[in-house]
ZATIRO-94999 format. One record per atom (N, C-alpha, C): residue number from 1; residue in one letter; x, y, z. Coordinates in steps of 0.1 Angstrom, whole numbers, plus 5000, padded with zeros to 4 digits. Layout:
<sites>
@i: NUM&aa: A&X: X&Y: Y&Z: Z;
...
</sites>
This chain:
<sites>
@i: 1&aa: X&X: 4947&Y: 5050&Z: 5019;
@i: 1&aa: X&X: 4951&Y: 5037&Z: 5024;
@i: 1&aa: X&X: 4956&Y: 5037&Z: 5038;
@i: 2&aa: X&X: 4964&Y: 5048&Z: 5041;
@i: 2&aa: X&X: 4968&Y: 5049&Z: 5055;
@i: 2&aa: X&X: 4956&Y: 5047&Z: 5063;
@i: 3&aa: X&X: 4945&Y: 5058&Z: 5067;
@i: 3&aa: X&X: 4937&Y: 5055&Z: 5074;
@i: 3&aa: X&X: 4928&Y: 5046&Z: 5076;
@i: 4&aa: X&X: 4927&Y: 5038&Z: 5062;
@i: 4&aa: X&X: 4919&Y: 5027&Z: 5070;
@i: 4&aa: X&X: 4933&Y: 5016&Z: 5074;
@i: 5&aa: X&X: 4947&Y: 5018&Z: 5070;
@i: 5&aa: X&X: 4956&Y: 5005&Z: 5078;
@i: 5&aa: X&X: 4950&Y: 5012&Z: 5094;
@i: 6&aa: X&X: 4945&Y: 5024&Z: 5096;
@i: 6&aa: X&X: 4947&Y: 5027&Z: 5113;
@i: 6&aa: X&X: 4934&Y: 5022&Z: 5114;
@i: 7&aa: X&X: 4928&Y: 5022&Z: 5109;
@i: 7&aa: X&X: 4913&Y: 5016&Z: 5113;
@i: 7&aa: X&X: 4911&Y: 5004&Z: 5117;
@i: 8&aa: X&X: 4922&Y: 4995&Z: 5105;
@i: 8&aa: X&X: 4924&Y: 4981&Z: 5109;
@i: 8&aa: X&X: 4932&Y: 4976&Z: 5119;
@i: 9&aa: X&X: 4938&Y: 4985&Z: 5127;
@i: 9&aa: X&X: 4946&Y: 4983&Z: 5135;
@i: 9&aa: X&X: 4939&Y: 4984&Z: 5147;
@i: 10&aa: X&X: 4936&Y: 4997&Z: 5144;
@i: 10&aa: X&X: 4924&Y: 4998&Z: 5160;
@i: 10&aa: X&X: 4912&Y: 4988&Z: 5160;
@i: 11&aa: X&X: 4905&Y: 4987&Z: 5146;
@i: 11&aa: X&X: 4896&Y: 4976&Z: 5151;
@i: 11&aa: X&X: 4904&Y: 4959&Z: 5154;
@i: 12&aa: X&X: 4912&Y: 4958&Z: 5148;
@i: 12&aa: X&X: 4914&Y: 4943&Z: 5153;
@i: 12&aa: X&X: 4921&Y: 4944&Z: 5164;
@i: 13&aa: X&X: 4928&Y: 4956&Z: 5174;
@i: 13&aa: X&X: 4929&Y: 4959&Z: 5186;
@i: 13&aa: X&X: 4920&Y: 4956&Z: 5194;
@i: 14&aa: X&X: 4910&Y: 4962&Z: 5191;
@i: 14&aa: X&X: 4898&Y: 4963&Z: 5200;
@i: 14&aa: X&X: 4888&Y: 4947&Z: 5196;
@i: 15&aa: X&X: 4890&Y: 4942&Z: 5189;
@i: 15&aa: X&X: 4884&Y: 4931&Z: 5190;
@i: 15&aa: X&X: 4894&Y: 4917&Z: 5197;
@i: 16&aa: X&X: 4902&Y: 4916&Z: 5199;
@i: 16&aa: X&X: 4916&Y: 4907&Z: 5203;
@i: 16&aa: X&X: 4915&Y: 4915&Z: 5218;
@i: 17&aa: X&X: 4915&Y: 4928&Z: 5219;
@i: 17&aa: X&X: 4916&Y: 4928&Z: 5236;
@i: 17&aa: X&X: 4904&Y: 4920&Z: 5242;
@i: 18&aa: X&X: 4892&Y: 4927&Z: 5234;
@i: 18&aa: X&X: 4878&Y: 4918&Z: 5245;
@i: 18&aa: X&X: 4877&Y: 4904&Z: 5240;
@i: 19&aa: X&X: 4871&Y: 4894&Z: 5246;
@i: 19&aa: X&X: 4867&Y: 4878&Z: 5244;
@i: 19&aa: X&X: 4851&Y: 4879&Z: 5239;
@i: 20&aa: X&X: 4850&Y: 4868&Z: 5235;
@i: 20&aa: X&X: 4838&Y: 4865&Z: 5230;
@i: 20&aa: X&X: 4830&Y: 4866&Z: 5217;
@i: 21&aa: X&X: 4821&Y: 4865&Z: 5212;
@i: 21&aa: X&X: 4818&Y: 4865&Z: 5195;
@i: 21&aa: X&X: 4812&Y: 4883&Z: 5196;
@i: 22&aa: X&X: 4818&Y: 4886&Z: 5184;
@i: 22&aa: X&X: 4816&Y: 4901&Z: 5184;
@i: 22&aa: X&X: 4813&Y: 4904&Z: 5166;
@i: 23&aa: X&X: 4803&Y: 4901&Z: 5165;
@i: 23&aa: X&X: 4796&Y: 4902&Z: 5148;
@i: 23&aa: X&X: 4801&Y: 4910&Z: 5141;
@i: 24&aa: X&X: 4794&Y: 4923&Z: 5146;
@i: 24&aa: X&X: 4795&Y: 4938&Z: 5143;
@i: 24&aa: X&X: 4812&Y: 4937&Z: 5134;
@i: 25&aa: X&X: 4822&Y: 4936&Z: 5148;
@i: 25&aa: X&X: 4834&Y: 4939&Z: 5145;
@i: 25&aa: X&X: 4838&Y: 4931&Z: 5137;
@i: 26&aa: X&X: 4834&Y: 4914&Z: 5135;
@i: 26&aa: X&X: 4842&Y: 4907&Z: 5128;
@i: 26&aa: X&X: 4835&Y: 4910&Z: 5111;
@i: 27&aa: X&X: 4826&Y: 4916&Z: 5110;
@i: 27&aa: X&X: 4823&Y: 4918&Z: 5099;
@i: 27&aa: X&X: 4828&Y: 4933&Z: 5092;
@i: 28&aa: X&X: 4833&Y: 4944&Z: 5095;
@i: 28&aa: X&X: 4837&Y: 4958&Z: 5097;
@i: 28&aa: X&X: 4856&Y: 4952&Z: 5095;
@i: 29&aa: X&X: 4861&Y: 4943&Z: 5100;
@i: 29&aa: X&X: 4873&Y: 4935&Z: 5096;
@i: 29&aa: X&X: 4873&Y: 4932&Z: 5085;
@i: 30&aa: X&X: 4867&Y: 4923&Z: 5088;
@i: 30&aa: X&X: 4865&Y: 4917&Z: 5071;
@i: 30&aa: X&X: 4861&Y: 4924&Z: 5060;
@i: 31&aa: X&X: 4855&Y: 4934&Z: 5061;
@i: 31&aa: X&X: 4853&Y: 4945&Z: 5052;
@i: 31&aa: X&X: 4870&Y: 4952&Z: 5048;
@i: 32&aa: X&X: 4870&Y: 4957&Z: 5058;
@i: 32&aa: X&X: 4877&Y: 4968&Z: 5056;
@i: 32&aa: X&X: 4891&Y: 4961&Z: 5055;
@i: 33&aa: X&X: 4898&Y: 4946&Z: 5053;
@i: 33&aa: X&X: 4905&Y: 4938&Z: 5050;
@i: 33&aa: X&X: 4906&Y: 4939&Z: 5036;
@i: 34&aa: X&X: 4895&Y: 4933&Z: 5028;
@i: 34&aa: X&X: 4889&Y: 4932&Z: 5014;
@i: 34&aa: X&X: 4892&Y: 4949&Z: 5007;
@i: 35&aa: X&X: 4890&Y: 4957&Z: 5014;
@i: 35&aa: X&X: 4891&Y: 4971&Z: 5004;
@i: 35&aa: X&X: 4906&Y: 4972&Z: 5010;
@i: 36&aa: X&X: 4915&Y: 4970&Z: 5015;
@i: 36&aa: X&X: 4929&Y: 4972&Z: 5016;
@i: 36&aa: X&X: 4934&Y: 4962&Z: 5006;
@i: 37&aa: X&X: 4932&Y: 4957&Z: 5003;
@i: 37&aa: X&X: 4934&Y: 4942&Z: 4990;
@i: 37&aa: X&X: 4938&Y: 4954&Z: 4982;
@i: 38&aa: X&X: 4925&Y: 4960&Z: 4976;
@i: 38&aa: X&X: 4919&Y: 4964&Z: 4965;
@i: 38&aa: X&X: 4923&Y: 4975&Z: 4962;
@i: 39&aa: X&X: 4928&Y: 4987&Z: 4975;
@i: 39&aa: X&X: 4935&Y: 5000&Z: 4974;
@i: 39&aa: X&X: 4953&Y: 4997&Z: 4971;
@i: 40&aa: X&X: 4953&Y: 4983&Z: 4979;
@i: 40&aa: X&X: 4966&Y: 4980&Z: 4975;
@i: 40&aa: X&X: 4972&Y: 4977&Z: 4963;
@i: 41&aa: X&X: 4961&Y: 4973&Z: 4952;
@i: 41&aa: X&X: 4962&Y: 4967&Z: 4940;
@i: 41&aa: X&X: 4965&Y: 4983&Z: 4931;
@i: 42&aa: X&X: 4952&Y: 4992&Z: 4941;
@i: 42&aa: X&X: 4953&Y: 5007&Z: 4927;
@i: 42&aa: X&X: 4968&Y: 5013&Z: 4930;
@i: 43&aa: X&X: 4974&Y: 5009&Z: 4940;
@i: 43&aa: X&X: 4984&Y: 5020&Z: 4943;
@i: 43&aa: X&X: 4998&Y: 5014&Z: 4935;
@i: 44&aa: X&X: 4993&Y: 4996&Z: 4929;
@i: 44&aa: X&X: 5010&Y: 4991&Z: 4923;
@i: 44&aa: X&X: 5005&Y: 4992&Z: 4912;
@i: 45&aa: X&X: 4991&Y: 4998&Z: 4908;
@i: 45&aa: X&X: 4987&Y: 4998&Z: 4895;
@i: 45&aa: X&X: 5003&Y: 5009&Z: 4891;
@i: 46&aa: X&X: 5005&Y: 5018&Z: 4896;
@i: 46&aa: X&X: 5012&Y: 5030&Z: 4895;
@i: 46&aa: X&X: 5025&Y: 5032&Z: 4900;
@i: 47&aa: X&X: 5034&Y: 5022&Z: 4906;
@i: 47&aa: X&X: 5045&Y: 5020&Z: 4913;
@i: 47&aa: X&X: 5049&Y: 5011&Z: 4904;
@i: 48&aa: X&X: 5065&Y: 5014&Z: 4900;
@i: 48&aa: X&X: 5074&Y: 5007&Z: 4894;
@i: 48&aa: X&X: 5081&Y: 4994&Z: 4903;
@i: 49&aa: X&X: 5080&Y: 4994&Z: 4917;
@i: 49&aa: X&X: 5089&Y: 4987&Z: 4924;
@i: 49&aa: X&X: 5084&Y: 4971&Z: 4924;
@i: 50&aa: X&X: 5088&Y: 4958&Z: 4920;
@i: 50&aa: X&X: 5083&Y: 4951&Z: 4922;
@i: 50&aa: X&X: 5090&Y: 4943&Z: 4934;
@i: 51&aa: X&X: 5101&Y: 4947&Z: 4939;
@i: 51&aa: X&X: 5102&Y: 4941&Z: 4954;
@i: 51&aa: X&X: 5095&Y: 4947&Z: 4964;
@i: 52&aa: X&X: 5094&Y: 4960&Z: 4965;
@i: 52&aa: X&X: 5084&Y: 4966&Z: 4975;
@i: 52&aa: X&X: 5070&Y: 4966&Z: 4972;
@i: 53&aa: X&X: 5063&Y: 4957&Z: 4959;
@i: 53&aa: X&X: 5052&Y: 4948&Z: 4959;
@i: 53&aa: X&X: 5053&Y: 4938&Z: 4968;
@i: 54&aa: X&X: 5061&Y: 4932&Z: 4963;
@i: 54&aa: X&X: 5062&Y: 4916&Z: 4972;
@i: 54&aa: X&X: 5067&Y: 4919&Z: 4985;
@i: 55&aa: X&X: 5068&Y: 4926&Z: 4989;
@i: 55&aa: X&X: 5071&Y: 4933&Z: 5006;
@i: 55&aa: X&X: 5061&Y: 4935&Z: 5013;
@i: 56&aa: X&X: 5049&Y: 4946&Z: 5007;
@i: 56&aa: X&X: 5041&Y: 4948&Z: 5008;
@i: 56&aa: X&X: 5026&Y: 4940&Z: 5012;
@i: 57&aa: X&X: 5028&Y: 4929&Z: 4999;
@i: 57&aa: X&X: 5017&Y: 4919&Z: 4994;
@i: 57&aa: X&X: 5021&Y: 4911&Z: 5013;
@i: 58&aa: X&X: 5035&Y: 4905&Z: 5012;
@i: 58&aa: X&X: 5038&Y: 4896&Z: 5025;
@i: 58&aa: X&X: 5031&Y: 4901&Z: 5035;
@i: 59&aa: X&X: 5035&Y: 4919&Z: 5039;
@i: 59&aa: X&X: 5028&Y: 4921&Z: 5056;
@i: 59&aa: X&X: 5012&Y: 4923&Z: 5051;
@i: 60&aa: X&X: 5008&Y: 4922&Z: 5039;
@i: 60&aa: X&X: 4992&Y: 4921&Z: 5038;
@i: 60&aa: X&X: 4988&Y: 4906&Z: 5046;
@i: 61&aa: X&X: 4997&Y: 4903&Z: 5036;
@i: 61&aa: X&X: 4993&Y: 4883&Z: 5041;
@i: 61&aa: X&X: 4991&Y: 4882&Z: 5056;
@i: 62&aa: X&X: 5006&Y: 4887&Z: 5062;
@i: 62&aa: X&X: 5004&Y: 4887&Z: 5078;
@i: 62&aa: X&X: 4997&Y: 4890&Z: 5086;
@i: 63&aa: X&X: 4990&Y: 4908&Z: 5082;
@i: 63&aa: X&X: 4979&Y: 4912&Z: 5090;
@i: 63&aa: X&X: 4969&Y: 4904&Z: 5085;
@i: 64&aa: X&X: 4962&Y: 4895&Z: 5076;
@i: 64&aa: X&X: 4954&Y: 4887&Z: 5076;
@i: 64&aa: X&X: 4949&Y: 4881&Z: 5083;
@i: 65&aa: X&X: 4965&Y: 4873&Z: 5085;
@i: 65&aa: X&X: 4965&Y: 4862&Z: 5094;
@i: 65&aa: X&X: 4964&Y: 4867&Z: 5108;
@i: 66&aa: X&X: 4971&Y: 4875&Z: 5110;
@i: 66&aa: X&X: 4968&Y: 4881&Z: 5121;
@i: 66&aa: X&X: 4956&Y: 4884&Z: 5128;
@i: 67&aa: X&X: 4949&Y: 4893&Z: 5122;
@i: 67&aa: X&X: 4934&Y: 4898&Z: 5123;
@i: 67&aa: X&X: 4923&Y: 4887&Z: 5123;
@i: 68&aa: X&X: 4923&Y: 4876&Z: 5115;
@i: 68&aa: X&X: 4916&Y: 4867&Z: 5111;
@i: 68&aa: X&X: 4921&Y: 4851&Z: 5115;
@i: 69&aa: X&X: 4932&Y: 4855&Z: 5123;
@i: 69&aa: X&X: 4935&Y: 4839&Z: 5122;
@i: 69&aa: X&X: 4932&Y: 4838&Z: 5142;
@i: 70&aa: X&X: 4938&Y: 4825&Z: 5146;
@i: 70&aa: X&X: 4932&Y: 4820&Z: 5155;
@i: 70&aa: X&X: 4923&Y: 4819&Z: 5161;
@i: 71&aa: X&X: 4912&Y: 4823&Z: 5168;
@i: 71&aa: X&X: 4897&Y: 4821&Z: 5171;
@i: 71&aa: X&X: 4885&Y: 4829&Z: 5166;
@i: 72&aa: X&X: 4894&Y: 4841&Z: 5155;
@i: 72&aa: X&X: 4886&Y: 4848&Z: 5150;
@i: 72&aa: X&X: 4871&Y: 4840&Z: 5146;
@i: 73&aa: X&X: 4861&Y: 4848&Z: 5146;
@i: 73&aa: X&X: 4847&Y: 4844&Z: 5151;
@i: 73&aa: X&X: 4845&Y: 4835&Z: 5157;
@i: 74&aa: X&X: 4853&Y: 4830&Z: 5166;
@i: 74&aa: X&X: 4848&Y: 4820&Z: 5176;
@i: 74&aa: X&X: 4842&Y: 4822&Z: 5183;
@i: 75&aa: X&X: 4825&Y: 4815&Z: 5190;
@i: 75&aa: X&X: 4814&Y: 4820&Z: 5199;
@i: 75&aa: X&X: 4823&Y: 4818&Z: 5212;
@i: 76&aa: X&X: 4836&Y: 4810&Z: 5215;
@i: 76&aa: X&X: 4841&Y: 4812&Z: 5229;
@i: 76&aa: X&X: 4856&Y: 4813&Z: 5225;
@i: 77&aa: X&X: 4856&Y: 4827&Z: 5221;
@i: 77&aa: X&X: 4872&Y: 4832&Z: 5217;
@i: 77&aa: X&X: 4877&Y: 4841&Z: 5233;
@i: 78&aa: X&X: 4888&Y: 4839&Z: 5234;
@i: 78&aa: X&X: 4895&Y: 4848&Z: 5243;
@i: 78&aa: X&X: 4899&Y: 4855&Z: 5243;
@i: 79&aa: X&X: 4905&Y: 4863&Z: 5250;
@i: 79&aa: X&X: 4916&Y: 4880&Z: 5243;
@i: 79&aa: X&X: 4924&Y: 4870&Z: 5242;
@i: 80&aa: X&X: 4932&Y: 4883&Z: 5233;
@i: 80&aa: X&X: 4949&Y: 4879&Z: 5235;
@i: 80&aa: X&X: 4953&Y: 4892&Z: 5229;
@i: 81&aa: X&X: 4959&Y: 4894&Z: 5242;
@i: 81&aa: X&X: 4964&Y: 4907&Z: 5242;
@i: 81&aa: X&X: 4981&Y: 4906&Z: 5232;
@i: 82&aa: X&X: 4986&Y: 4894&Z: 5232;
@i: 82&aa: X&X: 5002&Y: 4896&Z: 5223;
@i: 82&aa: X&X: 4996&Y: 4897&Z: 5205;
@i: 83&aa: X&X: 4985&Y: 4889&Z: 5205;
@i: 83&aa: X&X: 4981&Y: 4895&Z: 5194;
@i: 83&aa: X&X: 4975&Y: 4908&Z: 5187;
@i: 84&aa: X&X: 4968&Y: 4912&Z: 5199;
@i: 84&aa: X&X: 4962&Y: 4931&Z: 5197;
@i: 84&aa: X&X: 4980&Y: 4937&Z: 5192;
@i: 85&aa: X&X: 4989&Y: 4931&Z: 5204;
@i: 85&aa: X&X: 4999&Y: 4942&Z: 5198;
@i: 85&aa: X&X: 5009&Y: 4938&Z: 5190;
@i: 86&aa: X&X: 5007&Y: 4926&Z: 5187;
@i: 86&aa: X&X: 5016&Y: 4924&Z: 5170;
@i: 86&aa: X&X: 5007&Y: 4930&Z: 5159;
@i: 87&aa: X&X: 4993&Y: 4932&Z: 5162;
@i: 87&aa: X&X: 4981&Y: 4943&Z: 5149;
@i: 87&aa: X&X: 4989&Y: 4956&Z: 5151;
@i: 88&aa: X&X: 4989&Y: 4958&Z: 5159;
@i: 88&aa: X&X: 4992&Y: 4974&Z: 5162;
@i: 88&aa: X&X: 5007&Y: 4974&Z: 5155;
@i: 89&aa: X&X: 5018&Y: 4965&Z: 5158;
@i: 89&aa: X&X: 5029&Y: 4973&Z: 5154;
@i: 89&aa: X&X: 5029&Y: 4966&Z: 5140;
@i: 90&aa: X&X: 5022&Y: 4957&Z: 5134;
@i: 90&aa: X&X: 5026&Y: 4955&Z: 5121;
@i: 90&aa: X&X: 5015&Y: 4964&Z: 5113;
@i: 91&aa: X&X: 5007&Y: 4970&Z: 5117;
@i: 91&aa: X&X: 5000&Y: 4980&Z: 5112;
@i: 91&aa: X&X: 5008&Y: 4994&Z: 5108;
@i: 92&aa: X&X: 5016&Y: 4996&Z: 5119;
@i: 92&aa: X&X: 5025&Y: 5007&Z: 5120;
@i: 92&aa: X&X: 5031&Y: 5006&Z: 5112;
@i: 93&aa: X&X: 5044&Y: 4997&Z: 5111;
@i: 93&aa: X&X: 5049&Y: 4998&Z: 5102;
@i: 93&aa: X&X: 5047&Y: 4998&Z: 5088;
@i: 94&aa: X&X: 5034&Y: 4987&Z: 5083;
@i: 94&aa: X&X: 5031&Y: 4991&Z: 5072;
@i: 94&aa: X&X: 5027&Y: 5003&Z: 5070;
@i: 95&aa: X&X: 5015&Y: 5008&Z: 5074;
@i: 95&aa: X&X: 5012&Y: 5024&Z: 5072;
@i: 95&aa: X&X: 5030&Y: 5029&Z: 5064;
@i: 96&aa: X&X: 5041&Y: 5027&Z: 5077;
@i: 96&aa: X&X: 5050&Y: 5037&Z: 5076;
@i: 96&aa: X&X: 5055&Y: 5031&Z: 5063;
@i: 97&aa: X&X: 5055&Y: 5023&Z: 5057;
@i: 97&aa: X&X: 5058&Y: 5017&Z: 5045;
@i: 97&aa: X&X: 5055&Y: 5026&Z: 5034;
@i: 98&aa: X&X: 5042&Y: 5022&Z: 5032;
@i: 98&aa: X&X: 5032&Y: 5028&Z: 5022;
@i: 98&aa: X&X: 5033&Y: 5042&Z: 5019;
@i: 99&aa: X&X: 5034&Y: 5050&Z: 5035;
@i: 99&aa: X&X: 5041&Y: 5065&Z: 5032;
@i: 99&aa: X&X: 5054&Y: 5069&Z: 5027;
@i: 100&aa: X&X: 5064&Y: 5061&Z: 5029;
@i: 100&aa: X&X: 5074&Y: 5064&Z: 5029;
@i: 100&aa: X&X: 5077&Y: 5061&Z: 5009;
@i: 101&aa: X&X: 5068&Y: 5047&Z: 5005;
@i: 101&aa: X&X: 5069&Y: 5044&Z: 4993;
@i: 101&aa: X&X: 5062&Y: 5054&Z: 4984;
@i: 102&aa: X&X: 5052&Y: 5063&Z: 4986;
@i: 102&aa: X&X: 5040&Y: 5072&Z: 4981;
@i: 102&aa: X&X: 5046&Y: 5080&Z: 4983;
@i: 103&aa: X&X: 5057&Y: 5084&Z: 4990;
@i: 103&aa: X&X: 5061&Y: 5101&Z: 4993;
@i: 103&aa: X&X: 5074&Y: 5099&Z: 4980;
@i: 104&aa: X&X: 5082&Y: 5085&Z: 4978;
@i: 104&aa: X&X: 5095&Y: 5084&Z: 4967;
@i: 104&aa: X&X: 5085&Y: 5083&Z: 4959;
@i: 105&aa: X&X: 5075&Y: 5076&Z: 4956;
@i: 105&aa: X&X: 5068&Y: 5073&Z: 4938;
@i: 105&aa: X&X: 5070&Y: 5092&Z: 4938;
@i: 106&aa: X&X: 5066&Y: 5100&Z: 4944;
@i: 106&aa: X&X: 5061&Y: 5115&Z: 4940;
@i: 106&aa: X&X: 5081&Y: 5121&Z: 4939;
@i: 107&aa: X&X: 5088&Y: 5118&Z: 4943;
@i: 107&aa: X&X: 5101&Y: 5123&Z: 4942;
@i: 107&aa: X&X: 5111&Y: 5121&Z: 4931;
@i: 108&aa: X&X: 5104&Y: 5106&Z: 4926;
@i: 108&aa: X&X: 5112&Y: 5098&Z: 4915;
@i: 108&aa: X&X: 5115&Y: 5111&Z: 4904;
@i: 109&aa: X&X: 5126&Y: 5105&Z: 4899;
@i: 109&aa: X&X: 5127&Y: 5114&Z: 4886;
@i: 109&aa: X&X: 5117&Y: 5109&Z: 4875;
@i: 110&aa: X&X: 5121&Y: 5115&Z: 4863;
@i: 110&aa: X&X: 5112&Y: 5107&Z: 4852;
@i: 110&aa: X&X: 5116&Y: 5093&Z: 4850;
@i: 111&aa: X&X: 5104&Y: 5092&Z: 4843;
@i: 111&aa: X&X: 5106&Y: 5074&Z: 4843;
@i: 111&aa: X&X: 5118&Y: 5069&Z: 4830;
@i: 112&aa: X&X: 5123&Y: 5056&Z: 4829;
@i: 112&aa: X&X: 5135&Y: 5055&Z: 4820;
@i: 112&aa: X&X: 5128&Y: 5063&Z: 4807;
@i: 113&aa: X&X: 5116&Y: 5060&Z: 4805;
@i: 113&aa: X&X: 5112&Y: 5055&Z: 4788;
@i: 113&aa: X&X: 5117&Y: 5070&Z: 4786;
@i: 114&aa: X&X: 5112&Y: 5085&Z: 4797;
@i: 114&aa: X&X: 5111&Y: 5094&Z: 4791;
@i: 114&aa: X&X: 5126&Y: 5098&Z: 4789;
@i: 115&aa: X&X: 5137&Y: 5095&Z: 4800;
@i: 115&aa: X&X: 5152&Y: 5097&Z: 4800;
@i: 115&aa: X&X: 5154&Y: 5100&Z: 4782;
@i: 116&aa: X&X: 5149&Y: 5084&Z: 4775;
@i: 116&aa: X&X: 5156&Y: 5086&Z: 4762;
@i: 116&aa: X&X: 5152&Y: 5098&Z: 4755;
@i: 117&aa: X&X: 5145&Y: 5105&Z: 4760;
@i: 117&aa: X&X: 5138&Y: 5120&Z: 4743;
@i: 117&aa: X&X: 5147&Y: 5132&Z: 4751;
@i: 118&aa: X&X: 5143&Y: 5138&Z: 4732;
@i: 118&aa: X&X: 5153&Y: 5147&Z: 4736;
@i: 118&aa: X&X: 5142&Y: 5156&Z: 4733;
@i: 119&aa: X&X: 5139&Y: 5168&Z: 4743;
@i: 119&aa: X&X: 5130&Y: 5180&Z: 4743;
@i: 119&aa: X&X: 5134&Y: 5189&Z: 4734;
@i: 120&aa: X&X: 5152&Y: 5192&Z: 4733;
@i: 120&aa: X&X: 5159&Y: 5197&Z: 4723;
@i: 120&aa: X&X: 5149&Y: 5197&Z: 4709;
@i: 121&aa: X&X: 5150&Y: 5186&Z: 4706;
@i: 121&aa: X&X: 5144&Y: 5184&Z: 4691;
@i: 121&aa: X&X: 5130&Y: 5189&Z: 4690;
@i: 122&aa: X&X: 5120&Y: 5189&Z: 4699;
@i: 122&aa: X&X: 5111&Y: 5192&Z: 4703;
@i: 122&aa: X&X: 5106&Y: 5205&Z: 4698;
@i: 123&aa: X&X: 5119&Y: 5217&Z: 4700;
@i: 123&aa: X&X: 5116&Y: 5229&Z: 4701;
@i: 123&aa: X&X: 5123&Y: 5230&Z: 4688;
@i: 124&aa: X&X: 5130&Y: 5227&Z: 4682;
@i: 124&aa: X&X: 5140&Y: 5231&Z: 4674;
@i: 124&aa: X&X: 5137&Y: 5240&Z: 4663;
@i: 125&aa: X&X: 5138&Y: 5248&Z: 4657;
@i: 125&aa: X&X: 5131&Y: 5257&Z: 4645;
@i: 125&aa: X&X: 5137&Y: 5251&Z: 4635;
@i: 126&aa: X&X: 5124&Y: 5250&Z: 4625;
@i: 126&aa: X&X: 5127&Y: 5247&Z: 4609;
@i: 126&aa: X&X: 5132&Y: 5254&Z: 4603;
@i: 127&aa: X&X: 5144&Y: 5250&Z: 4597;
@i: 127&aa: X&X: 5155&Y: 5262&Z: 4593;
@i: 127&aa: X&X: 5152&Y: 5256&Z: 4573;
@i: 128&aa: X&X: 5157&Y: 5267&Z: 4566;
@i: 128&aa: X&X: 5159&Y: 5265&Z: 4551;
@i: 128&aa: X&X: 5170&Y: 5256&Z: 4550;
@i: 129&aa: X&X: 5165&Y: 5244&Z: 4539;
@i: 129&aa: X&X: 5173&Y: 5236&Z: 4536;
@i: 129&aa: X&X: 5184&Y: 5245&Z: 4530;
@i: 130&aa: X&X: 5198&Y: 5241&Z: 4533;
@i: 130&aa: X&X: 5216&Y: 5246&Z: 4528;
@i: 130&aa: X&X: 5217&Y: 5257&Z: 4539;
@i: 131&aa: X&X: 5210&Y: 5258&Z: 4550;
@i: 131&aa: X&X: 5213&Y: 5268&Z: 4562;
@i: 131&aa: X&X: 5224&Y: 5260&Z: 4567;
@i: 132&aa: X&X: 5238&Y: 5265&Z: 4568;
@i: 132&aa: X&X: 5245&Y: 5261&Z: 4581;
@i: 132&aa: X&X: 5237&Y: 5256&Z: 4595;
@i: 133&aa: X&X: 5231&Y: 5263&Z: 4597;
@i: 133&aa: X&X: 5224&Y: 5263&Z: 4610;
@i: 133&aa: X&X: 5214&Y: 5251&Z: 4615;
@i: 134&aa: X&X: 5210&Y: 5248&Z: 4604;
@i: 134&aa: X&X: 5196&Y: 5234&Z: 4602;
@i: 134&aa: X&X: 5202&Y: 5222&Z: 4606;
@i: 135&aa: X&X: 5194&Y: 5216&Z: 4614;
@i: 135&aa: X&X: 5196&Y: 5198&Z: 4620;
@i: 135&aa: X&X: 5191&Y: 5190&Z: 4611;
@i: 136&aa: X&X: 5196&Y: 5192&Z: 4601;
@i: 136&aa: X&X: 5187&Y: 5181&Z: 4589;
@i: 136&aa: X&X: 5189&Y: 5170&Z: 4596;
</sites>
């Protein structure tokens, strides 16, 4: 997921700095928009946090709009260079998001459900019923 947020960054960079209808790129966007959706979806399949979903889902929304909003595919679009570099730093950050959330999902402790067992019991040896010793 990181590398294509840099992909999306640099291409909607590079399409917002030059003017004019640019196919190739506006289609390669819009691609690679659609599979960030969809990597985004496998990665909460597996993440417990549901405010850093909805954190996450918002700067998706943004780069959307960003990448895709005002003259995108327009046959007489212009640059705009403030928008190349609101792609680039809202790209940044997310990336740094995504890493920083993917590096705690892997640090987390165990999850609550496991907290409640007890491994103890797990191992415990079957002792003769009237042993002092036995967990009946």
């Amino acid at each position: 997921m990181l590398g294509l947020l840099e992909d999306i960054g640099a291409e909607g960079v590079a399409y917002w700095r030059d003017s004019g209808k640019d196919v190739a790129r506006e289609s390669v966007l819009k691609t690679k928009l659609v599979r960030l959706i969809h990597q985004l979806d496998q990665f909460f399949v597996h993440a417990r946090y549901e405010n850093d979903k909805a954190l996450l889902n918002g700067q998706l929304v943004s780069l959307q709009d960003l990448v895709t909003g005002g003259d995108f595919e327009g046959s007489q679009r212009a640059s705009d260079a403030h928008r190349s570099a609101q792609i680039r730093e809202l790209c940044k950050n997310f990336a740094e998001q995504v890493a920083g959330l993917s590096v705690a999902a892997k640090l987390d402790p165990l999850p609550r459900w496991a907290e409640r067992l007890n491994p103890s019991r797990w191992f415990a040896r079957r002792r003769a019923p009237g042993d002092p010793r036995s967990s009946a």
